[in-house]
The first five atom37 places (N, CA, C, CB, O) and aatype in JSON, in Angstrom:
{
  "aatype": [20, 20, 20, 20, 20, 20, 20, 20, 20, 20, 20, 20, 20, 20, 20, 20, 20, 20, 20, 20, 20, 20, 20, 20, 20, 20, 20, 20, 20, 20, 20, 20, 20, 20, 20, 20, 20, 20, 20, 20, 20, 20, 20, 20, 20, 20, 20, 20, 20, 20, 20, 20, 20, 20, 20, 20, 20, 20, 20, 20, 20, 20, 20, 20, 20, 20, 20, 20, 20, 20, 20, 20, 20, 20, 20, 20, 20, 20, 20, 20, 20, 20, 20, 20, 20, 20, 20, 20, 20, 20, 20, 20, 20, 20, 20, 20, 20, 20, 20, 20, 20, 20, 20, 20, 20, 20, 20, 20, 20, 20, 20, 20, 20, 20, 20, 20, 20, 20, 20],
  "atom_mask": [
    [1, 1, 1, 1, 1],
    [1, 1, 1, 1, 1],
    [1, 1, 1, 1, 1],
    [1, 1, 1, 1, 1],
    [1, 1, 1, 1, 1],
    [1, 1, 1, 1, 1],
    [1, 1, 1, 1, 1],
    [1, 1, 1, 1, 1],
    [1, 1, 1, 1, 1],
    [1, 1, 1, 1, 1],
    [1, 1, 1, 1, 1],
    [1, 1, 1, 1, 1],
    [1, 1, 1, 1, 1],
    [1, 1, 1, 1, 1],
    [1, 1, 1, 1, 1],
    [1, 1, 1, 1, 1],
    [1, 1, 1, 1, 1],
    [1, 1, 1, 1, 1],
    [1, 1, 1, 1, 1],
    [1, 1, 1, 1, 1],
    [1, 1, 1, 1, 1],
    [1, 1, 1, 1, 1],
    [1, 1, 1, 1, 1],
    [1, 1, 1, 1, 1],
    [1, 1, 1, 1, 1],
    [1, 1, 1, 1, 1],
    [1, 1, 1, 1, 1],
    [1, 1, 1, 1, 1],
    [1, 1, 1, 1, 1],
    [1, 1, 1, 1, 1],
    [1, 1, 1, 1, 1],
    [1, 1, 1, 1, 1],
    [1, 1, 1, 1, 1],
    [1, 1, 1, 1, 1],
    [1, 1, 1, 1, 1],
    [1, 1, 1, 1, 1],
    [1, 1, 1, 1, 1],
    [1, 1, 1, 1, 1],
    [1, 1, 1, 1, 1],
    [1, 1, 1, 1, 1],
    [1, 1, 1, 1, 1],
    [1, 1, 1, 1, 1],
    [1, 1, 1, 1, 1],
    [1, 1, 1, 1, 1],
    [1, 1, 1, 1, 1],
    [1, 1, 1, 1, 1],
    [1, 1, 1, 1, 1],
    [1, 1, 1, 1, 1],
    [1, 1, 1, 1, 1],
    [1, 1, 1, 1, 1],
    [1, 1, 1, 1, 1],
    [1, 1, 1, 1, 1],
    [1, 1, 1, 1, 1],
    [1, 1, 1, 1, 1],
    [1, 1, 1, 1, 1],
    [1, 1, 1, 1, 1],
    [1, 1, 1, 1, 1],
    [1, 1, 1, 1, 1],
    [1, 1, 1, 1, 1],
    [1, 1, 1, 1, 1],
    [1, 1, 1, 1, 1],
    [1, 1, 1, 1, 1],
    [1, 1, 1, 1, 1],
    [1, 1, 1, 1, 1],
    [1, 1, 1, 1, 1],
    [1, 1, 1, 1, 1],
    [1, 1, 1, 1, 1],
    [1, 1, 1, 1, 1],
    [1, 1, 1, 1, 1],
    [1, 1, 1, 1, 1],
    [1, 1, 1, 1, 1],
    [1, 1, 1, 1, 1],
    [1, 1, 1, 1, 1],
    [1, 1, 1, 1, 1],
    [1, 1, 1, 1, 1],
    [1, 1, 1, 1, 1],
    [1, 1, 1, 1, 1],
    [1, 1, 1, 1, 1],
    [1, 1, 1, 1, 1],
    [1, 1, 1, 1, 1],
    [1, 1, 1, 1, 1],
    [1, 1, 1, 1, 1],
    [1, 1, 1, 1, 1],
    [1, 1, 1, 1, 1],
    [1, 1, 1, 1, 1],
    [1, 1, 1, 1, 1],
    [1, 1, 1, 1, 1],
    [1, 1, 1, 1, 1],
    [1, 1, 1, 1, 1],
    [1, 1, 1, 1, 1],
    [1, 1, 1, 1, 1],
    [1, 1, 1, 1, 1],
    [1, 1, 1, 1, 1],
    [1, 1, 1, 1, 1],
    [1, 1, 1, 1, 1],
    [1, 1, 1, 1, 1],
    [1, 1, 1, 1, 1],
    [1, 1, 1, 1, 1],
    [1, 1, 1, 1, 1],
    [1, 1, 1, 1, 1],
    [1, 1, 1, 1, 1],
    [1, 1, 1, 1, 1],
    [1, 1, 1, 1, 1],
    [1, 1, 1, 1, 1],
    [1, 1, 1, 1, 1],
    [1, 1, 1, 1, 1],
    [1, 1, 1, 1, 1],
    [1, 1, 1, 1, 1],
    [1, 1, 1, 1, 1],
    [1, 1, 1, 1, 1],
    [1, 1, 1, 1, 1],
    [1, 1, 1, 1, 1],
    [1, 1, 1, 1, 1],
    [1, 1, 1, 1, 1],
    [1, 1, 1, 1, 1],
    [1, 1, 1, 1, 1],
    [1, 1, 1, 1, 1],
    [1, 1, 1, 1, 1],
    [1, 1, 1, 1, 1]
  ],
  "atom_positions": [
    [[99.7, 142.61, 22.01], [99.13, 142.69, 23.35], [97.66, 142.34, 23.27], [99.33, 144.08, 23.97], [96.82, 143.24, 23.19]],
    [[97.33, 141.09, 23.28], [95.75, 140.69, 23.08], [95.32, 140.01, 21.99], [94.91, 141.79, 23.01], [94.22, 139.45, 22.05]],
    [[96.14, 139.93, 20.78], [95.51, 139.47, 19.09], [95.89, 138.43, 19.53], [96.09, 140.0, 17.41], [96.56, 138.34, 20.56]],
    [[95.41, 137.16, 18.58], [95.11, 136.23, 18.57], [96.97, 135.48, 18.15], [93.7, 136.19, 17.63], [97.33, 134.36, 18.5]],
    [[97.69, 136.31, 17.49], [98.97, 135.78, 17.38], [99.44, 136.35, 18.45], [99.73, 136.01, 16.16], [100.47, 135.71, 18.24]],
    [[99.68, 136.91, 19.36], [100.49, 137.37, 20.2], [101.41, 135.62, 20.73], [99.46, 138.37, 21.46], [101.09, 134.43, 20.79]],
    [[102.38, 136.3, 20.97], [102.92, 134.8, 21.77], [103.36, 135.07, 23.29], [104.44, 134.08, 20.93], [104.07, 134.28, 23.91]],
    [[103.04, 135.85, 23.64], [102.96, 136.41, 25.24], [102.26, 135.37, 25.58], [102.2, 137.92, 25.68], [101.37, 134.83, 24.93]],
    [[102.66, 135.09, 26.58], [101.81, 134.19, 28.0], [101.18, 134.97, 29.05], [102.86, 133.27, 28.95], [101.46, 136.12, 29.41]],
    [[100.22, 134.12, 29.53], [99.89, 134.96, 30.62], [100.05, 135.63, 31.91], [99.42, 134.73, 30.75], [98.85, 135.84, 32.08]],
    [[100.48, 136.01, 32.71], [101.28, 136.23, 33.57], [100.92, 135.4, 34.82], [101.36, 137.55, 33.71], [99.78, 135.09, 35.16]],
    [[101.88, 135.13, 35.37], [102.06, 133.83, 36.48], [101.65, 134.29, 37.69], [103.6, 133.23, 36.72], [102.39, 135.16, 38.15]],
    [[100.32, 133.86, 38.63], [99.8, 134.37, 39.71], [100.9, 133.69, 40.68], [98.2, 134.05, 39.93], [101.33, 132.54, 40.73]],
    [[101.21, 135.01, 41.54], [102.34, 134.48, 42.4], [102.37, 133.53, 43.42], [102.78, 135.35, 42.96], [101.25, 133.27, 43.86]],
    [[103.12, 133.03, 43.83], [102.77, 131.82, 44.85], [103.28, 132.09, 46.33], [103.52, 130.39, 44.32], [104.21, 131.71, 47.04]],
    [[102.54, 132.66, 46.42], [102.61, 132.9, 48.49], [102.99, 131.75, 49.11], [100.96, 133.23, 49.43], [103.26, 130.78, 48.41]],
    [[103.06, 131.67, 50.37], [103.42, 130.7, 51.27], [102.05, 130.5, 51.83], [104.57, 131.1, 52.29], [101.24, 131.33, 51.42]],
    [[101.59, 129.61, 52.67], [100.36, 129.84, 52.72], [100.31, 130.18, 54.4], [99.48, 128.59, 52.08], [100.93, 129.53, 55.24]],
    [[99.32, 131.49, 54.71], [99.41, 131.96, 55.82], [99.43, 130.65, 57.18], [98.23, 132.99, 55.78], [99.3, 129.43, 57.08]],
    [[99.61, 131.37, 58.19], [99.77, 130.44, 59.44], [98.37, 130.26, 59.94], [100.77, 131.07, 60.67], [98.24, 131.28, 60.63]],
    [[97.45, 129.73, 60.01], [96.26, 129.51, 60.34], [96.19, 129.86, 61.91], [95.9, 128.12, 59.93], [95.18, 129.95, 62.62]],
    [[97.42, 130.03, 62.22], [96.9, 130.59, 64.23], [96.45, 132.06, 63.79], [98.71, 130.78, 65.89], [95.59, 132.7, 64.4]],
    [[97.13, 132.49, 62.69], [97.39, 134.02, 63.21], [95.88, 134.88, 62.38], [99.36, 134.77, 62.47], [95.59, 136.07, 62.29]],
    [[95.2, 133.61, 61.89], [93.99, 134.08, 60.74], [92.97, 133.92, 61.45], [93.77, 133.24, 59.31], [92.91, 132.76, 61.87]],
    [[92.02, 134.65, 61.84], [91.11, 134.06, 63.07], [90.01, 133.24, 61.67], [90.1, 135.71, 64.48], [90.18, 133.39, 60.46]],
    [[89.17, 132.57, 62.19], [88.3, 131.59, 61.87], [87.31, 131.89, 60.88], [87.72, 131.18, 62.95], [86.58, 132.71, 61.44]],
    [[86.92, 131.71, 59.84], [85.87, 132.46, 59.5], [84.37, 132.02, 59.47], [86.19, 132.84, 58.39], [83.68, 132.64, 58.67]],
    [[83.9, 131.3, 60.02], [82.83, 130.93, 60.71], [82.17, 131.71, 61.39], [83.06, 130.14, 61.37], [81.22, 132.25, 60.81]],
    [[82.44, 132.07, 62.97], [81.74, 133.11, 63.54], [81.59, 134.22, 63.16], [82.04, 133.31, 64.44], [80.69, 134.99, 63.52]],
    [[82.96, 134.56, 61.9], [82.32, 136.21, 60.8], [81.33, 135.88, 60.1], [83.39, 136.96, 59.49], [80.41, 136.69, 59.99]],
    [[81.27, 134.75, 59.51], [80.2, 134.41, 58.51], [78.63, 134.52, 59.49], [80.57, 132.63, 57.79], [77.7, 135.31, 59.33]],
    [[78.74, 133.71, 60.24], [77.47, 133.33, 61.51], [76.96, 134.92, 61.77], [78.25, 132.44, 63.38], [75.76, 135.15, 61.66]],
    [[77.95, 136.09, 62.13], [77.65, 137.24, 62.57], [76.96, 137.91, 61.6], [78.68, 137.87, 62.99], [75.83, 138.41, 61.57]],
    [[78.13, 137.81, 60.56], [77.34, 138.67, 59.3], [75.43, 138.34, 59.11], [78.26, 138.02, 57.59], [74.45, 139.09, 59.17]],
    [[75.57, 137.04, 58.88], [74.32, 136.62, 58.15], [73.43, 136.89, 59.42], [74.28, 134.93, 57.46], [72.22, 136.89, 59.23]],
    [[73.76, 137.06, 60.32], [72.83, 137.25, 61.86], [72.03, 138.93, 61.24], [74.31, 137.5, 63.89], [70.88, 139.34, 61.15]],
    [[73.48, 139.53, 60.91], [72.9, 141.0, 60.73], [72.5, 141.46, 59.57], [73.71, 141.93, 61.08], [72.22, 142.64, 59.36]],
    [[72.47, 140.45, 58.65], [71.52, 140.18, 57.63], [70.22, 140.24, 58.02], [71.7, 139.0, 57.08], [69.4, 141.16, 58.09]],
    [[70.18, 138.96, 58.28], [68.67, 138.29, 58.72], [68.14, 139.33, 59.4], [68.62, 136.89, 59.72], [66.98, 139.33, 58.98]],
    [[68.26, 140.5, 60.42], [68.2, 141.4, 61.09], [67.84, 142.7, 60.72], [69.05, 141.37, 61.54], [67.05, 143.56, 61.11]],
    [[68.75, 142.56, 59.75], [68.23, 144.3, 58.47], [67.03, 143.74, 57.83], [69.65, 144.88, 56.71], [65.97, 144.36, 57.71]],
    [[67.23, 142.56, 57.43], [66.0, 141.95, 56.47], [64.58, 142.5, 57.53], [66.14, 139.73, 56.25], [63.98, 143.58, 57.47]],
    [[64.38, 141.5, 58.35], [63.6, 141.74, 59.15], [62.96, 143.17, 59.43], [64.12, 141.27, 60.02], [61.73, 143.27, 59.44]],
    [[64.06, 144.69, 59.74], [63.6, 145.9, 59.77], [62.94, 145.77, 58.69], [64.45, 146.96, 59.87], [61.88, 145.16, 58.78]],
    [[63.3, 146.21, 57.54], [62.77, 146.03, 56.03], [61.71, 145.95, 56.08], [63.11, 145.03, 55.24], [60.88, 146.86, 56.2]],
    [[61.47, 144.09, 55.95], [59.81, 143.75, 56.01], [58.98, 145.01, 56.48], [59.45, 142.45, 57.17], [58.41, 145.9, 55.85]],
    [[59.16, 144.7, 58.09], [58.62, 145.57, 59.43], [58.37, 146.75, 58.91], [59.63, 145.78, 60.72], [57.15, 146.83, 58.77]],
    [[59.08, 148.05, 58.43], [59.29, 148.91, 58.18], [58.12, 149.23, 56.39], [60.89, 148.84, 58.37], [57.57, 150.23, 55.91]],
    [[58.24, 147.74, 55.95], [57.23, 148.51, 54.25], [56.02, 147.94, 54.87], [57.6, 147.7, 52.05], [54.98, 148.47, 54.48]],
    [[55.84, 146.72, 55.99], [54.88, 146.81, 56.09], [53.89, 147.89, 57.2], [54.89, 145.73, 56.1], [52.66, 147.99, 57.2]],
    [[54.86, 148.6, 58.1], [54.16, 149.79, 58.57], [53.96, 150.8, 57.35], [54.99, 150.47, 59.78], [52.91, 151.43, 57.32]],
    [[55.17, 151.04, 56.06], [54.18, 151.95, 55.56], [52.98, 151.61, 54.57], [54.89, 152.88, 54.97], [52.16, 152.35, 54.04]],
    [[53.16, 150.2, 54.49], [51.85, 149.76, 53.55], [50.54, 150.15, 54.57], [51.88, 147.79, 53.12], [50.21, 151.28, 54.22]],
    [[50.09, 149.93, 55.13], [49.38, 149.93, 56.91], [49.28, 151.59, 57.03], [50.75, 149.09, 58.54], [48.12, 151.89, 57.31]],
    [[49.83, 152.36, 56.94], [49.63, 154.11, 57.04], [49.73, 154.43, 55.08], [51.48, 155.15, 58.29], [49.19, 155.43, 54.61]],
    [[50.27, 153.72, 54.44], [49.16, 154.29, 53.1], [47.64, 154.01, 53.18], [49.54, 153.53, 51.62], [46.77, 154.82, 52.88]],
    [[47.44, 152.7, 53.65], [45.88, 152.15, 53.32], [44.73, 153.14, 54.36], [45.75, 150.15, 53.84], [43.56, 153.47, 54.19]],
    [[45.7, 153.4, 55.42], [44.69, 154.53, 56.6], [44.29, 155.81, 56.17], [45.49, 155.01, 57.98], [43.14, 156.27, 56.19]],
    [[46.03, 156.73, 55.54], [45.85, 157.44, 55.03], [44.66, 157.85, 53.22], [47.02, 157.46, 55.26], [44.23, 158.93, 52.82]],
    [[44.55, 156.63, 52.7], [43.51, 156.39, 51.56], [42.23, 156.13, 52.35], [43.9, 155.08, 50.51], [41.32, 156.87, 51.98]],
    [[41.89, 155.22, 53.41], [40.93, 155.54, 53.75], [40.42, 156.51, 54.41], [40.74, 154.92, 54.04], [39.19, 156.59, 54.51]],
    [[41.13, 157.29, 54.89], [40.8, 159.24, 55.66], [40.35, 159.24, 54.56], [42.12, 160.77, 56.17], [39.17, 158.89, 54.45]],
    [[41.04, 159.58, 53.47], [40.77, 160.25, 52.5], [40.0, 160.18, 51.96], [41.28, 160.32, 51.93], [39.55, 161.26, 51.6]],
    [[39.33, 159.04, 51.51], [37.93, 158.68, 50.85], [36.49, 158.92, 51.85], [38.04, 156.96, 50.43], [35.35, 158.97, 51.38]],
    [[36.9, 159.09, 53.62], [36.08, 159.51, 54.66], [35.5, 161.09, 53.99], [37.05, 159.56, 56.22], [34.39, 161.36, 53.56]],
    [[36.98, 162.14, 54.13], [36.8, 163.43, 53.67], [36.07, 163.63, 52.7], [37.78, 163.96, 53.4], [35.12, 164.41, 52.71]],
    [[36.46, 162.92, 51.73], [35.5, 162.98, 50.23], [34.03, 163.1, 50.25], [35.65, 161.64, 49.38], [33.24, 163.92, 49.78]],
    [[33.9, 161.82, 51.07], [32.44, 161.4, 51.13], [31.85, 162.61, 52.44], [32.29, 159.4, 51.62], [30.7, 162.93, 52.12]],
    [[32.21, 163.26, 53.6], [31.98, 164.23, 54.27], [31.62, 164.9, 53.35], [32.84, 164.69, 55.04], [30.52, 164.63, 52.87]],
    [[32.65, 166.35, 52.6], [32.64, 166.85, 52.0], [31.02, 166.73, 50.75], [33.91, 166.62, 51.86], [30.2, 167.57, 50.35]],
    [[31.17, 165.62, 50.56], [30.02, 165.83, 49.23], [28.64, 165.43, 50.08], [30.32, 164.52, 47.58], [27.64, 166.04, 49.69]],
    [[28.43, 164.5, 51.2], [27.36, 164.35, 52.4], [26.85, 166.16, 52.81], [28.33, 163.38, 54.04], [25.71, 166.64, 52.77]],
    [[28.06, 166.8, 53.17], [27.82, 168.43, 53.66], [27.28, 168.82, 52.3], [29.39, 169.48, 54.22], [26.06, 168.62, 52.32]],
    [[27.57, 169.18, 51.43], [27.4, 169.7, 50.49], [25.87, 169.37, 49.61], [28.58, 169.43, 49.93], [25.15, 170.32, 49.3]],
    [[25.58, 168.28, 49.34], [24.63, 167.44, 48.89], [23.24, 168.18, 50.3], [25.34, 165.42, 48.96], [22.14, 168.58, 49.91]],
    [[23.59, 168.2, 51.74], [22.99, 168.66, 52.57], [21.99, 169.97, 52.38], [23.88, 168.77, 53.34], [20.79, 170.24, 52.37]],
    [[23.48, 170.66, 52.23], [23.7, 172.6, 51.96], [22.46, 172.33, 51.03], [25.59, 173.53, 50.94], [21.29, 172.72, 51.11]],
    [[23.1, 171.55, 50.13], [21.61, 171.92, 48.99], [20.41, 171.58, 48.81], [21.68, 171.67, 47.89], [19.59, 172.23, 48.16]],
    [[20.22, 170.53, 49.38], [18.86, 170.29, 49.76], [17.9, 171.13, 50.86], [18.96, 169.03, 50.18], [16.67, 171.14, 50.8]],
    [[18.58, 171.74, 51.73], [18.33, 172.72, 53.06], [18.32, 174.09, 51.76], [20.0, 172.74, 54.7], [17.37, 174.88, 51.82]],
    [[18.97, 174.22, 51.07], [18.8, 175.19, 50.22], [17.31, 175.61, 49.38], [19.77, 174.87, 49.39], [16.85, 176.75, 49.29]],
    [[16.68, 174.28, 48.8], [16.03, 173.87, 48.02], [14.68, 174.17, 48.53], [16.36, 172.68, 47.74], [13.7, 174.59, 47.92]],
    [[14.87, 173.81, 49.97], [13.74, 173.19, 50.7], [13.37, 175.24, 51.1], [14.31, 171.62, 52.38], [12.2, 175.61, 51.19]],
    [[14.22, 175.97, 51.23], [14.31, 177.38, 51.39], [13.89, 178.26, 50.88], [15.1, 177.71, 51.36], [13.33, 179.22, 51.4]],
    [[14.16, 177.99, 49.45], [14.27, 178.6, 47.97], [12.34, 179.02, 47.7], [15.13, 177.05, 46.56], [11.29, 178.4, 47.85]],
    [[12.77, 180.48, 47.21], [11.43, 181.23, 46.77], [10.53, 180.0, 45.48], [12.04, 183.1, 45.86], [10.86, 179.37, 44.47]],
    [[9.53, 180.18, 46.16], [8.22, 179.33, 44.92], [8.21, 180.01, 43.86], [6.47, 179.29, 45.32], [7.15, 179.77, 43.29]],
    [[8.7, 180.6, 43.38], [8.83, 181.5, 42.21], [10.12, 180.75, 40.77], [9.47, 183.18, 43.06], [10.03, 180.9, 39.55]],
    [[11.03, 180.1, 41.47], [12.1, 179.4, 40.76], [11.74, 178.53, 40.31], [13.09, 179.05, 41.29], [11.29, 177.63, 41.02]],
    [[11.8, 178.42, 38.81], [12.42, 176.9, 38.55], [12.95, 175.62, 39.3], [13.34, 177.09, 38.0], [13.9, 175.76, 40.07]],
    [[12.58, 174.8, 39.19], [13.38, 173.58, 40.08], [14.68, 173.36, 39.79], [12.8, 172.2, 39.92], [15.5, 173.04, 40.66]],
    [[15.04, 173.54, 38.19], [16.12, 173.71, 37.76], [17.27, 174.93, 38.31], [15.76, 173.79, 36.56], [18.48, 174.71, 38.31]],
    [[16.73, 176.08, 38.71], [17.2, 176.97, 39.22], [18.23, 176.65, 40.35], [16.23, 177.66, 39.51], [18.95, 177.64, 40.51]],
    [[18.56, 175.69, 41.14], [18.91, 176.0, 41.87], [20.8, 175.38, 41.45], [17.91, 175.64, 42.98], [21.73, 175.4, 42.25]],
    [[20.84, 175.06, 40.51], [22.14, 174.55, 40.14], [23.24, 175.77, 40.23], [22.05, 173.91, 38.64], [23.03, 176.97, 40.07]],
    [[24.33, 175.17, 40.49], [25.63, 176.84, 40.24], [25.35, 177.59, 39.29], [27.33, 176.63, 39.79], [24.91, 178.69, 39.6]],
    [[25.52, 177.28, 37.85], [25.02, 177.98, 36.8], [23.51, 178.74, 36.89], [25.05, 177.02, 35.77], [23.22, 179.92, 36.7]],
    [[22.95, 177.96, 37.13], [21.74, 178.89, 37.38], [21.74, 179.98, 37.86], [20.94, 178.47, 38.05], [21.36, 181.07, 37.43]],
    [[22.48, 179.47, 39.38], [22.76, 180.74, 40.68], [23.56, 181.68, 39.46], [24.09, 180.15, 42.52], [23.14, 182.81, 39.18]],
    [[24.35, 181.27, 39.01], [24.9, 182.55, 38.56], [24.5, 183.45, 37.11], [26.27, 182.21, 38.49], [24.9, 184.6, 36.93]],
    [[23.92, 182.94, 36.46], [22.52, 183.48, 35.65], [22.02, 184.69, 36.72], [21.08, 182.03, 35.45], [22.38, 185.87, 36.7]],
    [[21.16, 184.08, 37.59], [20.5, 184.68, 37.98], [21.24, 185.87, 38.61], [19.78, 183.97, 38.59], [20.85, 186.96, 38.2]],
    [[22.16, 185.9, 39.46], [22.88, 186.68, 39.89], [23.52, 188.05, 38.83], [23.76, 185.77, 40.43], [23.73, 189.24, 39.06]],
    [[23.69, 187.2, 37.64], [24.27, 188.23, 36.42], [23.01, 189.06, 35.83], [25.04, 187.26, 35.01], [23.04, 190.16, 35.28]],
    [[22.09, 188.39, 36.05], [20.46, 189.15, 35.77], [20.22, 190.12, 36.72], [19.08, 188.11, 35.92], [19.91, 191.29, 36.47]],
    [[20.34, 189.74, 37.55], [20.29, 191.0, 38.86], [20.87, 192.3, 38.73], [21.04, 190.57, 40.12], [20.49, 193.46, 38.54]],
    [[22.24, 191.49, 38.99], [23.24, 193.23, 38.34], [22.6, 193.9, 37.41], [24.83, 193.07, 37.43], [22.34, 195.1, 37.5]],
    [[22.17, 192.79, 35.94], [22.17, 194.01, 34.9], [20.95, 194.58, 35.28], [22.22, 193.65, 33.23], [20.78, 195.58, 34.57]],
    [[19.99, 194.42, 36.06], [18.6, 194.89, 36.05], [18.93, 196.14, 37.13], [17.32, 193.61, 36.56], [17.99, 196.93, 37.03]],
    [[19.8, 196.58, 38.02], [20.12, 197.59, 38.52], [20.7, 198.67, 38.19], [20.5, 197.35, 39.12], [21.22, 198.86, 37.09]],
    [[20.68, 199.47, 39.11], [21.43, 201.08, 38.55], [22.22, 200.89, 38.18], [21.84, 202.2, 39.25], [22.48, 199.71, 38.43]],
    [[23.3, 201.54, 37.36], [24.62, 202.0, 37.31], [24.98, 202.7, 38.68], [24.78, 202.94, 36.1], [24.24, 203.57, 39.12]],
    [[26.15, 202.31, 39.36], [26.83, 202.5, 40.35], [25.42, 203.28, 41.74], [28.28, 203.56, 39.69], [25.59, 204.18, 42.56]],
    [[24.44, 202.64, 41.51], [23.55, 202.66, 42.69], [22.64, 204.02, 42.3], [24.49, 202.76, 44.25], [21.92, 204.4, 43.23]],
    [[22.58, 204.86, 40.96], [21.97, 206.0, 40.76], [21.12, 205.82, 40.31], [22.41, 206.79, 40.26], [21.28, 205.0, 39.42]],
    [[19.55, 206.34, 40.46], [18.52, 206.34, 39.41], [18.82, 206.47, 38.21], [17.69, 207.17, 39.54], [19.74, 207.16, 37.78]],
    [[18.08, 205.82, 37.6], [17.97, 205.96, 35.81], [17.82, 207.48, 35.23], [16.44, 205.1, 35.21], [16.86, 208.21, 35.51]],
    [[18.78, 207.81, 34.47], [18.62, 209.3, 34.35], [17.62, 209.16, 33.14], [20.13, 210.28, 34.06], [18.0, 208.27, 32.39]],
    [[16.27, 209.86, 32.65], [15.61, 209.84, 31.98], [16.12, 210.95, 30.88], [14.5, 209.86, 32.61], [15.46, 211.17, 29.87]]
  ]
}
């Protein structure tokens, strides 16, 4: 069944009569239809990646708007900060780390839980 000696033949595709062509409708206008609703899906497609190409590029540009807000406010905060800030600081002082130096200096330079220093 398959080796190269087998002496089987292949089996004989049967021989129909060949249908009545009234009773087969045409296949032209299926073909014409189909490819209509081809061409048609195709078309959504396009339409459809190119609306979401068009709302990615909006949505990336919000986004790079926010960014730049965000660090415009911020960059602000700190300069309005700066411009605030006791003559006594460092210029360097006013960085996060700093702030929080200083802040950890504070604590330790206070009471324990708000009580005078017991001598």
């Amino acid at each position: 069944s398959g080796f190269w000696g087998s002496t089987r033949s292949p089996p004989q595709k049967s021989l129909s009569p060949p249908e009545d062509p009234a009773r087969t409708p045409p296949l032209a206008p299926v073909l014409r239809l189909l490819r209509n609703q081809l061409q048609e899906k195709d078309a959504l497609i396009r339409h459809l990646e190119n609306d979401w190409e068009r709302s990615r590029a909006q949505r990336e540009r919000e986004e790079r708007l926010l960014v730049t807000a965000w660090y415009n406010m911020g960059l602000a905060l700190q300069q309005q900060e700066g411009a605030t800030a006791p003559r006594g600081l460092p210029s360097g002082a006013q960085s996060f780390l700093a702030q929080q130096r200083l802040a950890t200096a504070a604590r330790r330079a206070r009471t324990p839980h708000g009580r005078a220093p017991s001598s």
